[in-house]
MIFIDREN-154419 format. One record per atom (N, C-alpha, C): atom name; x, y, z; residue in three letters; residue number from 1. Coordinates in nm, 2 decimals, padded with zeros to 4 digits, always signed. Example, Ala and Ser with C-alpha at 12.3 -4.5 7.8 and 13.67 -1.06 7.14 Angstrom:
BEGIN
["N"; [+01.32; -00.57; +00.78]; "ala"; 1] ["CA"; [+01.23; -00.45; +00.78]; "ala"; 1] ["C"; [+01.32; -00.33; +00.78]; "ala"; 1] ["N"; [+01.28; -00.22; +00.71]; "ser"; 2] ["CA"; [+01.37; -00.11; +00.71]; "ser"; 2] ["C"; [+01.29; +00.00; +00.79]; "ser"; 2] 
// end
This chain:
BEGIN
["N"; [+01.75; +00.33; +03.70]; "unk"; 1] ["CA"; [+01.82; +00.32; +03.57]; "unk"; 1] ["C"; [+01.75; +00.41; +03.47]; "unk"; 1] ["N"; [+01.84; +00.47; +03.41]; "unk"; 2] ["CA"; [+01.82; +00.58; +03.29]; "unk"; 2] ["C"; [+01.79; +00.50; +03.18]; "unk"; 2] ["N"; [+01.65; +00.56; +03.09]; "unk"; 3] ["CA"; [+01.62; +00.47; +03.00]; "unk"; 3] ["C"; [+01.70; +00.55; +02.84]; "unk"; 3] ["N"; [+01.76; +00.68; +02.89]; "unk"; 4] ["CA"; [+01.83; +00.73; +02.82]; "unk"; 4] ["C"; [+01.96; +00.65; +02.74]; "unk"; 4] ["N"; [+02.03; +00.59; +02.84]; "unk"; 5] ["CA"; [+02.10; +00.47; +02.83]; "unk"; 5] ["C"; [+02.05; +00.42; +02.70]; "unk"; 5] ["N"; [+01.97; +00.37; +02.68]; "unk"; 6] ["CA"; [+01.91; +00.32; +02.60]; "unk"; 6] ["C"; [+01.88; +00.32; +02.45]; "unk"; 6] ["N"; [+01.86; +00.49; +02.46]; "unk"; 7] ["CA"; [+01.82; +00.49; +02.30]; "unk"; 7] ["C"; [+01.87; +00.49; +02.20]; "unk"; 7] ["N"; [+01.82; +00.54; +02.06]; "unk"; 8] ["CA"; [+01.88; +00.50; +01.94]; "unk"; 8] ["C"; [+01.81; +00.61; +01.86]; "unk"; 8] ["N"; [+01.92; +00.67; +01.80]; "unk"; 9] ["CA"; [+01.86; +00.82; +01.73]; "unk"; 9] ["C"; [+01.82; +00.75; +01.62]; "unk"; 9] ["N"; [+01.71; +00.86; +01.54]; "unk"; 10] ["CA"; [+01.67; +00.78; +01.46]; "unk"; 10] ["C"; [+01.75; +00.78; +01.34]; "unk"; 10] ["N"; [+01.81; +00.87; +01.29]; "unk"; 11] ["CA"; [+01.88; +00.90; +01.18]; "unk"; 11] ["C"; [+02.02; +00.88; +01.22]; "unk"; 11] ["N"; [+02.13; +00.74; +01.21]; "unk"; 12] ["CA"; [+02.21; +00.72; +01.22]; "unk"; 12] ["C"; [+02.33; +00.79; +01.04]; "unk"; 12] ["N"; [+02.44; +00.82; +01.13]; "unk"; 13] ["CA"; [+02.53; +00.90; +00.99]; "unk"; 13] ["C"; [+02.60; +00.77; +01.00]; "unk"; 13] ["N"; [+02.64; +00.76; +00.84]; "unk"; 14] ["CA"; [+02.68; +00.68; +00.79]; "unk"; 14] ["C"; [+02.83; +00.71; +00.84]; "unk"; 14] ["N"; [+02.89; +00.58; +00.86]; "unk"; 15] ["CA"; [+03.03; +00.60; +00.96]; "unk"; 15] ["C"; [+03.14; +00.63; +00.81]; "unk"; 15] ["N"; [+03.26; +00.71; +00.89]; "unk"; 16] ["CA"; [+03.38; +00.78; +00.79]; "unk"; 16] ["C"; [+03.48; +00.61; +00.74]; "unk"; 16] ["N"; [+03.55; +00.65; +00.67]; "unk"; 17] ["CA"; [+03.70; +00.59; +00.67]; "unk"; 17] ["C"; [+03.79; +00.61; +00.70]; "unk"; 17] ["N"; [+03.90; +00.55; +00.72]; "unk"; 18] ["CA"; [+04.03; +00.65; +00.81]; "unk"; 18] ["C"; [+04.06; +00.77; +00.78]; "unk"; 18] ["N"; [+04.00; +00.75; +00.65]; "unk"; 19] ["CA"; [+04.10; +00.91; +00.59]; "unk"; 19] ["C"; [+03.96; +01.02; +00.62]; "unk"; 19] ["N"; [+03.87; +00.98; +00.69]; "unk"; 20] ["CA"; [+03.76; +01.11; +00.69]; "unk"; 20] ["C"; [+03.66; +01.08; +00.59]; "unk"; 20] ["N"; [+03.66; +01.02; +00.51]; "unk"; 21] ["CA"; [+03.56; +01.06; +00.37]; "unk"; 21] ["C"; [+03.45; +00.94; +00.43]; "unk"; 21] ["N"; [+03.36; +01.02; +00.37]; "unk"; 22] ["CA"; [+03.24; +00.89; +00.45]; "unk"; 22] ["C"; [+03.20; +00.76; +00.33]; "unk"; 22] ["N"; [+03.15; +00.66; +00.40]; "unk"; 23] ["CA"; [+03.16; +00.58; +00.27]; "unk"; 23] ["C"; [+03.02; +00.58; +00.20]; "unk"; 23] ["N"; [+03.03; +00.50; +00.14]; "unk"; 24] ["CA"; [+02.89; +00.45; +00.06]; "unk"; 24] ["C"; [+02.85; +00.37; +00.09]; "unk"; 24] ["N"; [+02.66; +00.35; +00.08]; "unk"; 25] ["CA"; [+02.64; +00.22; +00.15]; "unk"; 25] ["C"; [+02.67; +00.09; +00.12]; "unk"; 25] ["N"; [+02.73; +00.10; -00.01]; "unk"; 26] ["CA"; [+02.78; -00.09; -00.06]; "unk"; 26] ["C"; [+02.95; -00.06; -00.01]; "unk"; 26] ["N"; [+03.03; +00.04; +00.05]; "unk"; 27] ["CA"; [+03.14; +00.01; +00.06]; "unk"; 27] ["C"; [+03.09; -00.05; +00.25]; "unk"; 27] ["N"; [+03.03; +00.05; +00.29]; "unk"; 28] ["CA"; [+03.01; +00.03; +00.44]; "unk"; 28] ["C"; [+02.92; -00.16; +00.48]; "unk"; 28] ["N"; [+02.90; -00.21; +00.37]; "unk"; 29] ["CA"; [+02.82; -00.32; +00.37]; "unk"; 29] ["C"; [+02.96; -00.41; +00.36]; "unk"; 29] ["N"; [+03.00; -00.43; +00.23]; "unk"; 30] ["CA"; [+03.14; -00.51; +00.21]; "unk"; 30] ["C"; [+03.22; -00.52; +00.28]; "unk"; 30] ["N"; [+03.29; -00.38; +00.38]; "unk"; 31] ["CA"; [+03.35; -00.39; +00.45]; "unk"; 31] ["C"; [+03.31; -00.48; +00.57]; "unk"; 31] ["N"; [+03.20; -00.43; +00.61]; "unk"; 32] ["CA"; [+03.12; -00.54; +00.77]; "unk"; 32] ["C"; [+03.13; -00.69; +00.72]; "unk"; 32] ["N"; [+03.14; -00.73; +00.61]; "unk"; 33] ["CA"; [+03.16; -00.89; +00.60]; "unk"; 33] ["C"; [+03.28; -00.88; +00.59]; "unk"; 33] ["N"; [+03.37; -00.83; +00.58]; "unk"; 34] ["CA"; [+03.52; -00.89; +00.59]; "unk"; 34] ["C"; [+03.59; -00.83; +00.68]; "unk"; 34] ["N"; [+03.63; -00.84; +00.83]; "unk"; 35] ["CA"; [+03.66; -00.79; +00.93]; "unk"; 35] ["C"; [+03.81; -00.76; +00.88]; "unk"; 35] ["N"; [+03.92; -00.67; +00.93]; "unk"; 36] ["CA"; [+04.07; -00.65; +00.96]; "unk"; 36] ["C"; [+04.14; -00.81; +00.93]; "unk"; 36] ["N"; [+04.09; -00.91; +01.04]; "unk"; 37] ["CA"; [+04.15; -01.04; +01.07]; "unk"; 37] ["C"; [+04.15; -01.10; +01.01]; "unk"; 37] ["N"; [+04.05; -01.11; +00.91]; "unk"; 38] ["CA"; [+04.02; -01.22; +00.76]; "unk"; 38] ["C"; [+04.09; -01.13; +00.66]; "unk"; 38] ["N"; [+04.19; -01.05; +00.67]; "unk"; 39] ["CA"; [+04.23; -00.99; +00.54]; "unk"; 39] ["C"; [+04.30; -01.11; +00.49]; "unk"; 39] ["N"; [+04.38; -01.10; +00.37]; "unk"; 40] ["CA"; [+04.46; -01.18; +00.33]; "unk"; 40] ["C"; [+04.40; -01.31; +00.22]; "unk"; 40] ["N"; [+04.47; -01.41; +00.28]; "unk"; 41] ["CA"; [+04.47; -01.50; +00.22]; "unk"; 41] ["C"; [+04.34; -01.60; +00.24]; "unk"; 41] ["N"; [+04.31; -01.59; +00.33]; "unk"; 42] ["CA"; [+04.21; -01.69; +00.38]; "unk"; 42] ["C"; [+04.07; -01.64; +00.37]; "unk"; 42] ["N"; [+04.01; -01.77; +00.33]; "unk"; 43] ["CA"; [+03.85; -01.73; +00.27]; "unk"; 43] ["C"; [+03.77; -01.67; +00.37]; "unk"; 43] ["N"; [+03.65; -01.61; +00.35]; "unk"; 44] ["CA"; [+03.62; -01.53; +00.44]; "unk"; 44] ["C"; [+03.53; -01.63; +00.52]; "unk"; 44] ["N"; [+03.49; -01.58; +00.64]; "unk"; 45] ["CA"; [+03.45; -01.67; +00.73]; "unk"; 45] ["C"; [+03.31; -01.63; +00.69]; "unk"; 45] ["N"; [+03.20; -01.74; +00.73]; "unk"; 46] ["CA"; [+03.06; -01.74; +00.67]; "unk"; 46] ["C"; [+02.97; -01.68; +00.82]; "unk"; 46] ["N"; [+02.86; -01.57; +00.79]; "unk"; 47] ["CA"; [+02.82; -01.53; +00.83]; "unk"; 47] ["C"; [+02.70; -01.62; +00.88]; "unk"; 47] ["N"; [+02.68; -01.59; +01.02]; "unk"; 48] ["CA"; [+02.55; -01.64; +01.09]; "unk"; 48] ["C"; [+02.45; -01.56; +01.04]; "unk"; 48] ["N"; [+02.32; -01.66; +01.01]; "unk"; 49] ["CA"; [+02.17; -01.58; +01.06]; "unk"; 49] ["C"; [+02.06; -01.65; +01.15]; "unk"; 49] ["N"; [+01.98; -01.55; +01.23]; "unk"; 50] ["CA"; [+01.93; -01.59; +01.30]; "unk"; 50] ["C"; [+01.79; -01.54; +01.24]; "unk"; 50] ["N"; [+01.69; -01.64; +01.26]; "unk"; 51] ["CA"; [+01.53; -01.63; +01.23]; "unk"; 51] ["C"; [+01.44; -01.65; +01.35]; "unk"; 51] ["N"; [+01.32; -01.62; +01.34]; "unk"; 52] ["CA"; [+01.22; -01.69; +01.39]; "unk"; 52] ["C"; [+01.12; -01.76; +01.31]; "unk"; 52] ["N"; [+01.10; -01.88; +01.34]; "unk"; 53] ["CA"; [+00.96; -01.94; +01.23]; "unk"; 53] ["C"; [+00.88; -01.96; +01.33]; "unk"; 53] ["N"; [+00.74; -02.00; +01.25]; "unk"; 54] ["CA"; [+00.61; -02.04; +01.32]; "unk"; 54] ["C"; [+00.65; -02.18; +01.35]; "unk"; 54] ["N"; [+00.62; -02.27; +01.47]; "unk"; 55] ["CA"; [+00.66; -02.34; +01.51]; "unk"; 55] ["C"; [+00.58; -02.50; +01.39]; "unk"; 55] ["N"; [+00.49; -02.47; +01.38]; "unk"; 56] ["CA"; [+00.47; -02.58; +01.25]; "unk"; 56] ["C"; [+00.50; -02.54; +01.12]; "unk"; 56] ["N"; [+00.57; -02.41; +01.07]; "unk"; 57] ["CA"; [+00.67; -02.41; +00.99]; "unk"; 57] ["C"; [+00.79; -02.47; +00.98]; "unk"; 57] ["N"; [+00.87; -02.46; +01.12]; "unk"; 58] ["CA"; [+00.98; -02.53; +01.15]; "unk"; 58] ["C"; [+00.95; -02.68; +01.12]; "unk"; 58] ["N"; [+00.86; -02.73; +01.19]; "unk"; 59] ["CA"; [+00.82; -02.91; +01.20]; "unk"; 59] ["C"; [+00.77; -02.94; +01.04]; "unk"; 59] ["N"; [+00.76; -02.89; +00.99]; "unk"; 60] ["CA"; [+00.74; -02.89; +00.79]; "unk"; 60] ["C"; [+00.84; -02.90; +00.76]; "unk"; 60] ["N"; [+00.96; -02.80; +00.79]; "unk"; 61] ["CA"; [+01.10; -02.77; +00.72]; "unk"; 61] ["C"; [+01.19; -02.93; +00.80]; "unk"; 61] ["N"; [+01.16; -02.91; +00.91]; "unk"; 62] ["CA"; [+01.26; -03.02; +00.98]; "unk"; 62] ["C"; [+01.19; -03.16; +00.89]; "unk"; 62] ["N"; [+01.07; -03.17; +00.91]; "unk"; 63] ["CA"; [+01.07; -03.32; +00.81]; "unk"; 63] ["C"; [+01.07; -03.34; +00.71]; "unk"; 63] ["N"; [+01.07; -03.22; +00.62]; "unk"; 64] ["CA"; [+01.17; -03.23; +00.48]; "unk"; 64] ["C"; [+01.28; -03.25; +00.50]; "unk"; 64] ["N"; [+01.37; -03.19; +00.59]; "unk"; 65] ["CA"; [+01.50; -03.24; +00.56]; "unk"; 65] ["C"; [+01.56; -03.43; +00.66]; "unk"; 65] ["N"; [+01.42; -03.45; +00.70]; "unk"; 66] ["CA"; [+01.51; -03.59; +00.77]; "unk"; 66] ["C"; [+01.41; -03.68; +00.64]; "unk"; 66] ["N"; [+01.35; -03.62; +00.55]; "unk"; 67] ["CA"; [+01.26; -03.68; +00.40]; "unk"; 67] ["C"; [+01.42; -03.70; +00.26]; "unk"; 67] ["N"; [+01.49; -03.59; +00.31]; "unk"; 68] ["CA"; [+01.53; -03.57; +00.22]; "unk"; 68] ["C"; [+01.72; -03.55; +00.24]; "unk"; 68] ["N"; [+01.71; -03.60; +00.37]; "unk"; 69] ["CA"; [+01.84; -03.65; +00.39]; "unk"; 69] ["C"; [+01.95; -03.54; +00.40]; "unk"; 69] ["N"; [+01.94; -03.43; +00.40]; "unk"; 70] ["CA"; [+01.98; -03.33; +00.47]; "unk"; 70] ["C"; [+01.94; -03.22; +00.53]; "unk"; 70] ["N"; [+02.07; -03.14; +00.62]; "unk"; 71] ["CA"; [+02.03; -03.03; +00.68]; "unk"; 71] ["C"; [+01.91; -02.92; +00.67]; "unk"; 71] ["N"; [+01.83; -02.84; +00.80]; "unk"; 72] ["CA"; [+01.77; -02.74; +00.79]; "unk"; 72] ["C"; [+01.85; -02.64; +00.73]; "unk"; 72] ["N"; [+01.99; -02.66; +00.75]; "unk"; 73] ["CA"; [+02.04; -02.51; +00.68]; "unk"; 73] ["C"; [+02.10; -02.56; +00.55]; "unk"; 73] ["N"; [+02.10; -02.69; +00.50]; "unk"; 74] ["CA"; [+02.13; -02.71; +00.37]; "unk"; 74] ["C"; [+02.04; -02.65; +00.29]; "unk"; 74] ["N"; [+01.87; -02.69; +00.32]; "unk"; 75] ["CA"; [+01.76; -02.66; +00.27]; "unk"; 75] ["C"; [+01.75; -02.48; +00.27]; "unk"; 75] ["N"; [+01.79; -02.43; +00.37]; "unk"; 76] ["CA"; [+01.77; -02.30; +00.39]; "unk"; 76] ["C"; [+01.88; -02.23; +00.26]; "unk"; 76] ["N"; [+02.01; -02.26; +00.24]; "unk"; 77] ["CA"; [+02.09; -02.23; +00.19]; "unk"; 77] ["C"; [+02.04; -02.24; +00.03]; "unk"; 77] ["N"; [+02.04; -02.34; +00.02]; "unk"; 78] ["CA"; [+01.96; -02.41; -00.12]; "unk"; 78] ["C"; [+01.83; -02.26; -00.16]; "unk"; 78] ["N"; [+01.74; -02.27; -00.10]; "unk"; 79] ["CA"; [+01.63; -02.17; -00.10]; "unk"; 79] ["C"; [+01.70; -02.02; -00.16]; "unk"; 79] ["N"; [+01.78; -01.98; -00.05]; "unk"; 80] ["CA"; [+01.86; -01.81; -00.07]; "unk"; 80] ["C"; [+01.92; -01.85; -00.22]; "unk"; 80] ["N"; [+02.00; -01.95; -00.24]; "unk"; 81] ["CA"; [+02.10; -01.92; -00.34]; "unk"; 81] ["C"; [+01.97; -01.94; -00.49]; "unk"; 81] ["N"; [+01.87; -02.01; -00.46]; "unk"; 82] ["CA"; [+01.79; -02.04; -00.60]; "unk"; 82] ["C"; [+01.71; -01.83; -00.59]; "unk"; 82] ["N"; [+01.68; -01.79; -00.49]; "unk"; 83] ["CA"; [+01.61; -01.69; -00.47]; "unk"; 83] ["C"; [+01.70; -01.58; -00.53]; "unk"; 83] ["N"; [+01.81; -01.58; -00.49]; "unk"; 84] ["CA"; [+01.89; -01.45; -00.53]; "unk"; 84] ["C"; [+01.96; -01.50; -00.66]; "unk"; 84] ["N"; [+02.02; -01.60; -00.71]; "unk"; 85] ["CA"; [+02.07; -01.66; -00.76]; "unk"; 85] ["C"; [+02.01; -01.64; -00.91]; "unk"; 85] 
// end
């Protein structure tokens, strides 16, 4: 197996639009959250994330939320929106 297969240049070009013109990086970002299939009318569908924690990070976070009567991703969500918010 070719490990060629594999690689990843380091300097990726910022991908075009149909019409050729290359975009910008907040048009090239906006676009990736809202696929072709979500155009329209209907709200956009909510993006997954995936983490890693320290595993007695996690068991702190999980018994805050069975302390506090909801979700790890309610608490998670709560956090981003006060952080950026």
């Amino acid at each position: 197996m070719s490990s060629a297969k594999f690689k990843i240049s380091p300097r990726v070009a910022m991908p075009a639009d149909p019409t050729g013109k290359s975009l910008s990086q907040r048009e090239f970002v906006s676009s990736a959250a809202l696929v072709q299939s979500q155009a329209g009318s209907r709200p956009p569908k909510p993006i997954r994330l995936n983490l890693d924690l320290d595993p007695d990070l996690h068991r702190q976070l999980k018994m805050r939320a069975v302390e506090t009567g909801v979700t790890i991703a309610q608490i998670v969500r709560g956090l981003i929106v006060r952080e950026l918010g």
